[in-house]
PATORDREN-140562 format. One record per residue (C-alpha): residue number from 1; x, y, z. Coordinates in Angstrom, 1 decimal. Example, Ala and Ser with C-alpha at 12.3 -4.5 7.8 and 13.67 -1.06 7.14 Angstrom:
residues 2
   num       xx       yy       zz
     1     12.3     -4.5      7.8
     2     13.7     -1.1      7.1
//
This chain:
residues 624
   num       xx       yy       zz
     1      4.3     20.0     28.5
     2      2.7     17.7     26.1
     3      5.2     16.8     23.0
     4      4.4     16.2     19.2
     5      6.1     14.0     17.5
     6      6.3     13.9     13.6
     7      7.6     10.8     11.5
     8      7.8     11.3      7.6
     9      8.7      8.5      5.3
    10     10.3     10.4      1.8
    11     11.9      9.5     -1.0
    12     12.9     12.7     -3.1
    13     12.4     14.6      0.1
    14      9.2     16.3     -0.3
    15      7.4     14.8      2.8
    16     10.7     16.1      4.4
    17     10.2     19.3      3.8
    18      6.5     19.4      4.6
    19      7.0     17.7      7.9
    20      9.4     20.1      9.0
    21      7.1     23.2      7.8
    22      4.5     21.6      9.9
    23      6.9     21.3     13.2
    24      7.1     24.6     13.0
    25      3.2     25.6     12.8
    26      3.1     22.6     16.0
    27      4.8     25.3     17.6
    28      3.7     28.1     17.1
    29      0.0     26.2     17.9
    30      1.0     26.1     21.2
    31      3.2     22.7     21.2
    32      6.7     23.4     23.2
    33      8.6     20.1     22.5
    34      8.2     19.1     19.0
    35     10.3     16.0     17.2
    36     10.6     15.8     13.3
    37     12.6     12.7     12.4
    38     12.7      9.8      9.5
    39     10.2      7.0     10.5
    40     13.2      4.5     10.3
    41     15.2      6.5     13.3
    42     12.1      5.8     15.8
    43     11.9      1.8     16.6
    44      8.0      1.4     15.9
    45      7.6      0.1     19.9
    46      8.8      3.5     20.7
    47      6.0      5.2     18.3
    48      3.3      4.7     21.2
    49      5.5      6.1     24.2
    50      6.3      9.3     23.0
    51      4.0     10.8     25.6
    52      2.0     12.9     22.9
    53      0.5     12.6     19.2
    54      2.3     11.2     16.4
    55      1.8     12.8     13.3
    56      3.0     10.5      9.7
    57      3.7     12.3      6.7
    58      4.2     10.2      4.1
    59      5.0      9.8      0.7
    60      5.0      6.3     -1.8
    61      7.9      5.3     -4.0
    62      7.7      3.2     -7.1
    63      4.0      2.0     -7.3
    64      3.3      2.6     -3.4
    65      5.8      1.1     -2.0
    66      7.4      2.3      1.0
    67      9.6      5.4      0.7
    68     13.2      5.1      1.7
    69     13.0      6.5      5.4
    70     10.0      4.1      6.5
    71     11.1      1.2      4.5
    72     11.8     -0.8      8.1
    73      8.7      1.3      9.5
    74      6.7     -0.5      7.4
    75      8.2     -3.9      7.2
    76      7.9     -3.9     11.1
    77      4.2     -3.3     11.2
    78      3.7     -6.1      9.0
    79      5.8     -8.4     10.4
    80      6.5     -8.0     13.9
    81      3.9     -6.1     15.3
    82      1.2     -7.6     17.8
    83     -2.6     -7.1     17.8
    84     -2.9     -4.4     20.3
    85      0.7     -2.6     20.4
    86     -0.3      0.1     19.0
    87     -3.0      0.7     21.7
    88     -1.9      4.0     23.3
    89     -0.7      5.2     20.1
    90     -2.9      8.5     18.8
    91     -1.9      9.3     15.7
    92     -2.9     11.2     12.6
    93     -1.8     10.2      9.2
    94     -0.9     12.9      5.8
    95     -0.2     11.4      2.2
    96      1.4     12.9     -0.2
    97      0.9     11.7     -3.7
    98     -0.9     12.3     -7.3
    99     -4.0     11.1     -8.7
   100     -2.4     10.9    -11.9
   101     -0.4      8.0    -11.2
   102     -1.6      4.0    -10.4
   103     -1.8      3.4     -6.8
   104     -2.5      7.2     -5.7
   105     -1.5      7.8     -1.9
   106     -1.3      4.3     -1.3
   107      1.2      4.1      1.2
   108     -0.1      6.7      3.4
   109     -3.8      4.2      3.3
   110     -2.0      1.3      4.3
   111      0.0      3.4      6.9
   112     -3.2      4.5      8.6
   113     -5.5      1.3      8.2
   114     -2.1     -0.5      9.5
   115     -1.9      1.0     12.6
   116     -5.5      1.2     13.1
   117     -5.5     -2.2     13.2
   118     -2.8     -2.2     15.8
   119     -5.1     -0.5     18.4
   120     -3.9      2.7     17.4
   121     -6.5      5.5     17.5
   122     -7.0      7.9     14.8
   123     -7.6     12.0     15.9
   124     -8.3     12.7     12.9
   125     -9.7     11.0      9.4
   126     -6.3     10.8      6.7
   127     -5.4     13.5      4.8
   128     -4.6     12.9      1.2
   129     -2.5     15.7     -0.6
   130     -2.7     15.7     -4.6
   131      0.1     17.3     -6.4
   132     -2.2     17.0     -9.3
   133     -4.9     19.7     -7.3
   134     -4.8     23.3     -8.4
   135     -2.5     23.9     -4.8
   136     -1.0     20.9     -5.1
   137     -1.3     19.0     -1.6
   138     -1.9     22.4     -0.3
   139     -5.4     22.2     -1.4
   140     -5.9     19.4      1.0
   141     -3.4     20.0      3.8
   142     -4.4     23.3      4.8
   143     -7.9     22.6      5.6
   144     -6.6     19.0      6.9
   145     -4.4     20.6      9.4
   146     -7.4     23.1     10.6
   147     -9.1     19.6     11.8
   148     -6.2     18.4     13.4
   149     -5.1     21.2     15.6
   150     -9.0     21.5     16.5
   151     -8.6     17.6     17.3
   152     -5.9     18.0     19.6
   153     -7.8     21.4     21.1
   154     -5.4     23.7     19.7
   155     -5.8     27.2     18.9
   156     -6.7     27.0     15.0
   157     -5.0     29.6     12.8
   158     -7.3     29.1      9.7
   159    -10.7     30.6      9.0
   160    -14.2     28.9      8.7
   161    -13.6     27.8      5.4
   162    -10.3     25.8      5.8
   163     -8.6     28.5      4.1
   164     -5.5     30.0      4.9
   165     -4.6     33.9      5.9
   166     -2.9     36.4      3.2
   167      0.1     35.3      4.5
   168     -0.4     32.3      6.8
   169      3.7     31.9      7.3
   170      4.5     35.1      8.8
   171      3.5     34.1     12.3
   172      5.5     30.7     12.0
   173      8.3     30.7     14.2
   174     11.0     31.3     12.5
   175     14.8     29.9     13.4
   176     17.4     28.7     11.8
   177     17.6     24.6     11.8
   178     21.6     24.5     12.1
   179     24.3     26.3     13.5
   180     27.7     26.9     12.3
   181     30.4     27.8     14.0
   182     34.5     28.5     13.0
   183     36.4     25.2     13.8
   184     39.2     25.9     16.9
   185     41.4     23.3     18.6
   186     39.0     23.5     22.2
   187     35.8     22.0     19.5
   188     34.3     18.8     20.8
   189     33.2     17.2     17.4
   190     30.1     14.8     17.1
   191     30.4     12.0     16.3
   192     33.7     12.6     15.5
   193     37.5     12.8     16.4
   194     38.4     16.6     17.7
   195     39.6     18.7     15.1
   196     43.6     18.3     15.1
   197     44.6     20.1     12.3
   198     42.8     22.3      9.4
   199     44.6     20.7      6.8
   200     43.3     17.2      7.6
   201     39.8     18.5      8.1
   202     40.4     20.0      5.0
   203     41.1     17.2      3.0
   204     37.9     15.0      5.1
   205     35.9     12.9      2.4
   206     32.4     13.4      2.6
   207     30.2     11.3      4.3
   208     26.9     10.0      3.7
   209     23.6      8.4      5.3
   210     23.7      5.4      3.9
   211     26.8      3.0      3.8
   212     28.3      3.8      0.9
   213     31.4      2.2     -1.6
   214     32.8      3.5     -4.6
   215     32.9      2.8     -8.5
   216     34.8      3.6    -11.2
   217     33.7      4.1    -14.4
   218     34.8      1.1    -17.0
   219     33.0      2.9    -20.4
   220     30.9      5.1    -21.3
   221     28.9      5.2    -24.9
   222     25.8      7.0    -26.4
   223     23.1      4.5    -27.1
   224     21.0      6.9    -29.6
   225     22.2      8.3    -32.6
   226     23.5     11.8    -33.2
   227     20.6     12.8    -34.3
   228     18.2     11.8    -31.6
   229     17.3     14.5    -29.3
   230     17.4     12.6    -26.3
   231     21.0     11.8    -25.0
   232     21.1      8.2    -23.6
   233     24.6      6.6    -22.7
   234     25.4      3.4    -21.5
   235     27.9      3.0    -18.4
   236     29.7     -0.2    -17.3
   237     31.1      0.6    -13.4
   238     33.2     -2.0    -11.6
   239     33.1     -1.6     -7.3
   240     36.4     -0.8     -6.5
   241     38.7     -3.9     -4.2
   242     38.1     -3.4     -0.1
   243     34.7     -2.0     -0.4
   244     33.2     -2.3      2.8
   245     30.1     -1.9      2.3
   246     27.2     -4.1      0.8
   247     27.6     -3.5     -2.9
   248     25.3     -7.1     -3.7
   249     22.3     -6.5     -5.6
   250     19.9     -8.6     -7.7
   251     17.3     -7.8    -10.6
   252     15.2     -4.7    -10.0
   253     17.4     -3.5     -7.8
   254     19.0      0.6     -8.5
   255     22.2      2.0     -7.9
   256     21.7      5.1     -5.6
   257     24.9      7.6     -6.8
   258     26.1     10.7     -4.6
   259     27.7     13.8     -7.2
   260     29.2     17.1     -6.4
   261     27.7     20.4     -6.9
   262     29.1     22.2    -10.4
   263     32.3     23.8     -8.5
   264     31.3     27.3    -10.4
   265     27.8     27.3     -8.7
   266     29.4     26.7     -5.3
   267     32.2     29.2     -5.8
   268     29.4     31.7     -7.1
   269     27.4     30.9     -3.4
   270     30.5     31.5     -1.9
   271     30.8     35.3     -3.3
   272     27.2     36.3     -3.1
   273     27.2     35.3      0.8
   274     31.0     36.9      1.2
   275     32.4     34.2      2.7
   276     35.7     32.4      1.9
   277     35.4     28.9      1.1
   278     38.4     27.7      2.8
   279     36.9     28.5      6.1
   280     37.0     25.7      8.8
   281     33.4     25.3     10.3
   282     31.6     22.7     12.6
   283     27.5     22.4     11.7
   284     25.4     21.5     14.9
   285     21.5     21.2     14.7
   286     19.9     24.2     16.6
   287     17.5     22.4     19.4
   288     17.3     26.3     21.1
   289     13.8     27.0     19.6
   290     11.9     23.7     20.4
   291     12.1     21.8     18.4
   292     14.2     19.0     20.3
   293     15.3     16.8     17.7
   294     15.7     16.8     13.8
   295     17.1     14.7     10.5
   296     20.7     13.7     11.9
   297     22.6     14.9      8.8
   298     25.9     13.4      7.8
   299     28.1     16.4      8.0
   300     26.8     17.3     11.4
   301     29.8     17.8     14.0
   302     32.3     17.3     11.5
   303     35.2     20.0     10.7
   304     34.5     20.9      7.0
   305     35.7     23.3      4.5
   306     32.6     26.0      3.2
   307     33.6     24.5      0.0
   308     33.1     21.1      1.0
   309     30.0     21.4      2.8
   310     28.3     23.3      0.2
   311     29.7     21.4     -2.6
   312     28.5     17.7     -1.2
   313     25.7     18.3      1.0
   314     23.2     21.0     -0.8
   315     21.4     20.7     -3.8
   316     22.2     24.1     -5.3
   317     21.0     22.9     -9.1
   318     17.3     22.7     -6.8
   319     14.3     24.8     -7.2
   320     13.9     27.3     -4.1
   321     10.8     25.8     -1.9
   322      8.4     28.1     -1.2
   323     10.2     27.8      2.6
   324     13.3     29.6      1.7
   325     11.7     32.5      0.2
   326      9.5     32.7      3.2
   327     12.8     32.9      4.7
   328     14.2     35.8      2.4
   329     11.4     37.9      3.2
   330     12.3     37.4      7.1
   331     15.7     38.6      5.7
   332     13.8     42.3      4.3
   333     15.7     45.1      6.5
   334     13.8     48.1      6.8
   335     10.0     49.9      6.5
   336     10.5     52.3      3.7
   337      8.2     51.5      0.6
   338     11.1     49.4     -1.2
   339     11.6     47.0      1.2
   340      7.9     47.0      2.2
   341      7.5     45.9     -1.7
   342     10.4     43.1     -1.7
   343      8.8     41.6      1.3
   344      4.9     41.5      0.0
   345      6.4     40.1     -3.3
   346      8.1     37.4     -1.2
   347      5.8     36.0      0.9
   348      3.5     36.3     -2.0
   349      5.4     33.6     -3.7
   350      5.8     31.6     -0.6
   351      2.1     31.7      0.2
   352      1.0     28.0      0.0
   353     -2.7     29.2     -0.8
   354     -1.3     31.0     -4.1
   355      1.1     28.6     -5.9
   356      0.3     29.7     -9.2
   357      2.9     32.5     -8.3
   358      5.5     30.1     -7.1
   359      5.1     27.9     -9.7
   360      5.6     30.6    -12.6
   361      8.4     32.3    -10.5
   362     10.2     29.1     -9.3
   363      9.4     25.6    -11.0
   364      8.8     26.7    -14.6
   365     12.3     28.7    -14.8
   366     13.7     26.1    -12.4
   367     15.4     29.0    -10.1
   368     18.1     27.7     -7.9
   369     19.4     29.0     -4.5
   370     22.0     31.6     -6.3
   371     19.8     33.3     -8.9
   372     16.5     33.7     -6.6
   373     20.0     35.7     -4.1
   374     20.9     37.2     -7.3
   375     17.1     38.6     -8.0
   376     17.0     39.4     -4.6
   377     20.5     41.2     -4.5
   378     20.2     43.9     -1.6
   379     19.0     41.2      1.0
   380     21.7     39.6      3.1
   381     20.7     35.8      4.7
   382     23.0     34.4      7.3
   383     24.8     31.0      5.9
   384     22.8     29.8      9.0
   385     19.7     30.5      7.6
   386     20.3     29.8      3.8
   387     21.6     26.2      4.9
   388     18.4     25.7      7.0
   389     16.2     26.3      3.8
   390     17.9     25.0      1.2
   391     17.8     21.8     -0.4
   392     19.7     18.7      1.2
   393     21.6     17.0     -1.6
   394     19.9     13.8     -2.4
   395     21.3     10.7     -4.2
   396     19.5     10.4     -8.1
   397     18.9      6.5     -8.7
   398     19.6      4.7    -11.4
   399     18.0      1.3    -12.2
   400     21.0     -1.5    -12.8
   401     21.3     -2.6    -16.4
   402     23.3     -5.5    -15.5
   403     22.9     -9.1    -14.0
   404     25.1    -10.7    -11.4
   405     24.9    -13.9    -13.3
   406     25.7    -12.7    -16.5
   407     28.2     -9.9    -15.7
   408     29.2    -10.5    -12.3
   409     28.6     -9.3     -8.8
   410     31.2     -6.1     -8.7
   411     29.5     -5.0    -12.0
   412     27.2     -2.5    -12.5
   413     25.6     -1.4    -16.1
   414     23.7      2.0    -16.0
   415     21.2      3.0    -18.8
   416     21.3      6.9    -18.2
   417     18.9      9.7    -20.1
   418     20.3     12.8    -20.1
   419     18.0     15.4    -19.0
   420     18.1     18.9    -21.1
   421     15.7     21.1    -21.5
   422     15.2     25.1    -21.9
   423     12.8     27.2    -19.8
   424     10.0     29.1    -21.2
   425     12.3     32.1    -21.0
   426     15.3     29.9    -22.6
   427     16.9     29.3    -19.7
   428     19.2     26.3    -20.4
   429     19.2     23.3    -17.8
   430     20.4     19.9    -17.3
   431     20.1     17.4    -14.6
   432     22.8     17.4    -12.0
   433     23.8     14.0    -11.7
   434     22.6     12.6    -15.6
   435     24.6     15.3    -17.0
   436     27.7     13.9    -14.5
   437     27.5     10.6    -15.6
   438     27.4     11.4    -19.2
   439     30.1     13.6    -19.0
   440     32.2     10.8    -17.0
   441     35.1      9.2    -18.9
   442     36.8      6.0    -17.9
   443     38.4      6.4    -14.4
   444     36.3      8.6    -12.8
   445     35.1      7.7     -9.3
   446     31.7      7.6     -8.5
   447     30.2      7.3     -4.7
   448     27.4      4.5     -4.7
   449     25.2      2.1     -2.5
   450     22.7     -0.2     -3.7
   451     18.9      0.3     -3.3
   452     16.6     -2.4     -2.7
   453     13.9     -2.6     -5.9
   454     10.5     -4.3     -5.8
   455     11.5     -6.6     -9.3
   456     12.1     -9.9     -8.2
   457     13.1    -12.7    -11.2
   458     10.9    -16.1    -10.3
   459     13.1    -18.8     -8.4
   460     11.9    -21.4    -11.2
   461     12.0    -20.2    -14.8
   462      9.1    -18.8    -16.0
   463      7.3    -17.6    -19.0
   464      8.8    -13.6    -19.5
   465      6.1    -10.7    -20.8
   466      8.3     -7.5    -20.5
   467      7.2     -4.3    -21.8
   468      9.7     -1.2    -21.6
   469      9.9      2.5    -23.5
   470     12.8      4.6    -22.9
   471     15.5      4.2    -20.4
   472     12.9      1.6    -18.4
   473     14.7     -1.1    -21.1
   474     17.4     -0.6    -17.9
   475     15.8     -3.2    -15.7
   476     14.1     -5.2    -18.1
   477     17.8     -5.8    -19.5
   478     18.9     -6.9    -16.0
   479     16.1     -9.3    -16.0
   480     16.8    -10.6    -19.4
   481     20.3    -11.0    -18.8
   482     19.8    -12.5    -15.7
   483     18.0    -15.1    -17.5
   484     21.0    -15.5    -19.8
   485     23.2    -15.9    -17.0
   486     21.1    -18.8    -16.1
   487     20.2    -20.7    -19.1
   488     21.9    -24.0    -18.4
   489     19.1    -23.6    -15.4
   490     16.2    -24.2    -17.6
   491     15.3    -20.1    -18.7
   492     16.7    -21.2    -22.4
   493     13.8    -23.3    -22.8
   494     10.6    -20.7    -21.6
   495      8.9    -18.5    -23.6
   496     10.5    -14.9    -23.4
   497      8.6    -11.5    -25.3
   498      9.6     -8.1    -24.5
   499      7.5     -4.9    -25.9
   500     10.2     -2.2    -26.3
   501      9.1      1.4    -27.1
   502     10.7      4.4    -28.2
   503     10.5      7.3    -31.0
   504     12.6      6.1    -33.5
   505     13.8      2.7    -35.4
   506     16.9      4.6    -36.4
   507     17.5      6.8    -33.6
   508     16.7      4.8    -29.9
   509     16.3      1.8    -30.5
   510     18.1      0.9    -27.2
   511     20.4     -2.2    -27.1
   512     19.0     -3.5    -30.6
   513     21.7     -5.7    -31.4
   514     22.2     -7.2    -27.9
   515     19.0     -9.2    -27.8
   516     19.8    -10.5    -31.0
   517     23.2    -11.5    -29.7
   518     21.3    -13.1    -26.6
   519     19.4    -15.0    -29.2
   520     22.2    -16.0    -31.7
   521     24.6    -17.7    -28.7
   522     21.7    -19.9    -27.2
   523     21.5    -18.2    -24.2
   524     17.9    -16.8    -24.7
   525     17.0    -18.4    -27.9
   526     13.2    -17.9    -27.3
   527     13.6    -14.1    -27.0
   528     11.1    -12.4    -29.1
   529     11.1     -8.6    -29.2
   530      8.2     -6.5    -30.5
   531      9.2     -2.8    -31.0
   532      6.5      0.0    -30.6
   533      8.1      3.1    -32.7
   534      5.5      6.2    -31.8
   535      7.1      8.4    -34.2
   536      7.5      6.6    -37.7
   537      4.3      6.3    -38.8
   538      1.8      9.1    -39.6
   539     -0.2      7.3    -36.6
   540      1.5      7.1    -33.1
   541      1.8      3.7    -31.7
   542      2.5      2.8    -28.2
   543      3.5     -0.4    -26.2
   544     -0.1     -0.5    -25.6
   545     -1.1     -1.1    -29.0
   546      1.5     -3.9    -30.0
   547     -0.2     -5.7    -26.6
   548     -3.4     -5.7    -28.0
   549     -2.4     -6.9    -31.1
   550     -0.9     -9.4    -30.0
   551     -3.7     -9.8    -27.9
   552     -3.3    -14.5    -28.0
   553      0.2    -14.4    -26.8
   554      0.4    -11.4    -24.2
   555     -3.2    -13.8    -22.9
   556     -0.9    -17.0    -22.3
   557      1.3    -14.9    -20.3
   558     -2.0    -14.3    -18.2
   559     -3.8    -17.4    -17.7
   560     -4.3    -18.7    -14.2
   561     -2.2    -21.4    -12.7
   562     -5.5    -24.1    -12.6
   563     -5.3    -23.8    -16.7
   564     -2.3    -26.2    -16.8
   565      0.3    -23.6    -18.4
   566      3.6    -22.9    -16.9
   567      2.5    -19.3    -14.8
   568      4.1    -16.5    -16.9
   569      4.9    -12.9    -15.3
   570      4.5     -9.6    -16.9
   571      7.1     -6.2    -16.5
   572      5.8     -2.9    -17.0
   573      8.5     -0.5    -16.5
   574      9.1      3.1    -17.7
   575      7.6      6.2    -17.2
   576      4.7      6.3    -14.5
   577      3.2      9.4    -16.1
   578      0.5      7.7    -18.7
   579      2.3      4.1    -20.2
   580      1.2      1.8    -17.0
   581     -2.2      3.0    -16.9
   582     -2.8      2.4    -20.6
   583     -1.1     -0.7    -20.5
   584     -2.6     -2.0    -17.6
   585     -6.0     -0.9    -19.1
   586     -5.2     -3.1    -22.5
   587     -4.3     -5.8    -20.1
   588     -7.7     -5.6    -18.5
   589     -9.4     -5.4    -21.9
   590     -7.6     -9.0    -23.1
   591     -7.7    -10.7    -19.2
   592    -12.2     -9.9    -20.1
   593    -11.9    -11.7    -23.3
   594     -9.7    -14.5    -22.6
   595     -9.5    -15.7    -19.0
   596    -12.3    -17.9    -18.8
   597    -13.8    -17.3    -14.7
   598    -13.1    -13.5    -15.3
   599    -16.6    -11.5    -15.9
   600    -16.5     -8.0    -16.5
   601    -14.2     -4.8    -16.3
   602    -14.0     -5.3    -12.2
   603    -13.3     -8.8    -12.3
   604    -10.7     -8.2    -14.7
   605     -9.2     -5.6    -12.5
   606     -9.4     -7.8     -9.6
   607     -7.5    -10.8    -11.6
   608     -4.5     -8.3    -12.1
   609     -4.2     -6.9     -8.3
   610     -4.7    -10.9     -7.6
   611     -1.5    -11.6    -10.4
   612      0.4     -8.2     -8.9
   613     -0.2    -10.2     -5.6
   614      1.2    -13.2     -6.3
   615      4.3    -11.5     -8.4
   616      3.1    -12.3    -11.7
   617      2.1     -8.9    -12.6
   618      5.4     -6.5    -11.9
   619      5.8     -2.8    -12.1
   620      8.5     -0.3    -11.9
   621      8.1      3.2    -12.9
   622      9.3      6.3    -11.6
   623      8.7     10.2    -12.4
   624     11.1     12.2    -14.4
//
């Protein structure tokens, strides 16, 4: 019984939800003992002993950094692994990423170079999925996957052309990934005392993955004006005394924040599947169908209300995948032409080879779990099954506004956009957790831990270049303040400029008067700002323009260390959509024209991955 083993490394959960879509095709090619688990739960020495393939699905985070579940992975196979310990690994390595952004797939390259240079041996060449393809990474995985289950001389379930059948998940096993069963006083609880009483279980606080503390909230204030259409607040947060977890951070780091499901959406779950929410029930995973081991999740084996367990541990503000309404249309009852109908339309929509349908159906209305059961009224999921498919709940991270050495080390400062938007059929939607923290008023408690950025702040002080639009002015203002904090240190006297943009003078100009401020006490009295305003000027202009106008000074920021100048670092932060590839393209364009050994566009792009290598060229963006 040879076992497949599959390792994903995800950081909004996508590659979590692919490698557990592919487990279930491992099966049904043939594979009887099949693993699906976070990179970081597997000790890389393990990776080559599992006693059959390993298969990576992986995702990057930031500009290709290491996602959140193989953040040790990777640190291990740089750091502590030997030439040669990899040698009876055989492994096969999927990326998921988007050509649209810098640094496309980069992870999963480095993943599968990495451990090729570790001995490891490679069954098949990397697949890299592009969300940017017609079918998304479909358009690569499904042809990918035909050459690694011919690789590993497995049955293949696609035809000549890599493509995929009508309906290529009908044949998937299908099982539910959880069981759930009423709490009684003979249950032996996981990880976990035995359940005494329903009214303490009742009354259990949720528990997460990560070692979590909590914060409450000190203020709360709108940064734009009233008329700006983009809501952004500001929120000062204070850790609460005899938090036991880590709550330290530093510059670039975020603040990862847990919040509840809207208590109307869960109560409205609770109706559609007739169940009473003040049930008792115990969720075990369900190894019966082979797949041996899954994501240990944090409300496994522990005696929870309905109404708890859907109200902290499911997304139900997600989009349906494509995987739950597979499983709907396993929920059809019936042959007559109705039902036939509802379950063609269903699998239609979650047919990866036509996405088109999925996306118009699902992604552009934004369809969560209770209207795609309210479109779908007659059909009757078990909780089992509706659990298994939805969305885990997911913390949303926030970069840290604040600096330990200006505002302290139990402080956190939040720069938070609201997000708001209406559907092409006027749907009205907001983010979960951005409208949550707007809406939070002074007092309320908010369930935090502290994620590791890649921004570090030089140990010497250093000449500053930031450049910022829109809520990215969050870590930039850590940094800046940072600096404040530690002007009596020398960062009074270095050169400090920071390229903010936005829409409006009048309407986001975010923290305006602070840098003044940070100017007027001595505490950053070389700040200069240059503000990019897109919107108040017949002709847009960007970050990218102020740069190359100012073309002399963003070049002394530049200049090699032999030239004499103190080395100066550059920020980019903001959106990852379009601002860091045009300003690293202007950056190019002035590194050509003033950097004396550089020749040409390449060399010019070779100085900056040289500059990004030795930290002087910084970026943090992220995907709205």
């Amino acid at each position: 019984m040879t076992p497949f083993t599959i390792l994903y490394g995800t950081q909004t959960g996508n590659a979590e939800r692919l490698a557990l879509r592919v487990a279930r095709l491992a099966l049904r090619q043939g594979f009887e003992r099949v693993s699906c688990l976070p990179a970081d739960d597997v000790p890389i020495a393990e990776w080559p002993h599992t006693g059959g393939p390993v298969l990576i699905v992986c995702s990057n985070a930031n500009q290709g950094d290491a996602p959140n579940t193989f953040r040790r992975s990777w640190a291990s196979l740089l750091e502590s692994a030997a030439a040669g310990s990899m040698e009876n690994l055989q492994y096969a390595v999927f990326g998921l990423g988007d050509s649209l952004y810098l640094k496309f797939n980069h992870m999963a390259k480095m993943v599968h170079n990495r451990l090729r240079q570790l001995g490891g041996t490679a069954v098949v060449t990397r697949g890299l999925g592009d969300e940017s393809d017609a079918n998304g990474v479909e358009e690569t995985l499904q042809p990918w996957l035909s050459q690694l289950w011919a690789a590993l001389e497995r049955p293949c379930t696609y035809d000549a052309t890599g493509r995929a059948p009508a309906y290529p998940q009908e044949d998937v096993p299908f099982f539910p990934l959880l069981s759930i069963a009423p709490v009684s006083s003979s249950d032996q609880v996981i990880d976990g005392p035995s359940s005494a009483s329903a009214n303490a279980a009742a009354v259990t606080p949720p528990r997460f993955t990560e070692p979590v503390f909590h914060c409450e909230v000190l203020a709360n204030k709108r940064l734009t004006s009233a008329a700006c259409e983009q809501v952004v607040h500001h929120l000062e947060l204070r850790v609460e005394p005899g938090a036991t977890a880590d709550s330290a951070y530093d510059v670039g780091d975020a603040l990862g924040i847990y919040c509840p499901n809207r208590e109307e959406l869960v109560e409205e779950l609770l109706q559609r599947l007739q169940r009473d929410g003040s049930e008792m029930v115990v969720a075990t995973p369900d190894t019966s169908h082979g797949l041996a081991r899954q994501p240990a999740r944090a409300f496994f084996g522990r005696p929870l209300s309905l109404r708890s367990l859907l109200g902290h541990y499911f997304d139900l503000e997600a989009v349906v995948t494509q995987e739950f309404l597979w499983m709907l249309a396993h929920a059809v009852v019936g042959v007559d032409e109705d039902a036939c109908d509802v379950r063609e339309r269903l699998y239609e929509l979650a047919n990866p080879s036509n996405v088109s349908d999925y996306l118009q159906y699902a992604h552009r209305e934004k369809r969560n779990v209770c209207e795609v059961l309210h479109d779908f009224k007659d059909l009757h999921p078990s909780l089992e099954l509706v659990l298994s498919f939805a969305v885990p709940m997911l913390p949303r991270y926030f970069s840290v506004a604040s600096a330990p050495a200006m505002d302290g080390a139990d402080r956190f400062d939040l720069c938070v956009g609201l997000l708001d938007w209406h559907t092409p059929l006027k749907r009205h939607r907001t983010g979960l957790c951005s409208s949550y923290l707007v809406r939070a008023v002074p007092g309320t408690r908010l369930t935090c831990f502290v994620w590791r950025g890649s921004l570090t702040l030089p140990a010497t002080p250093a000449p500053l270049l930031c450049v910022a639009t829109g809520t990215g002015i969050a870590p930039v203002r850590s940094i800046l303040r940072q600096a404040a904090g530690l002007a009596a240190h020398g960062w009074k006297d270095v050169p400090v400029v920071l390229v903010f943009g936005c829409r409006h003078e009048a309407e986001d100009y975010l923290y305006r008067d602070e840098w003044d401020t940070l100017k007027a006490i001595g505490r950053l009295p070389t700040l200069r700002v240059i503000p990019a305003f897109s919107r108040d000027t017949a002709k847009k202009v960007y970050v990218q323009h102020k740069i190359g106008e100012h073309a002399r000074l963003t070049s002394s920021f530049l200049q090699p260390e032999s030239s004499g100048a103190l080395p100066g670092v550059v920020y980019v932060c903001g959106n990852a959509k379009q601002m860091p590839k045009d300003v690293q393209h202007t950056l190019e364009q002035i590194v050509e024209a003033t950097v004396a050994e550089v020749q040409g566009v390449a060399g010019a792009a070779a100085y900056l991955r040289g500059l990004a290598r030795a930290g002087r060229y910084q970026v943090d963006s992220w995907s709205a």
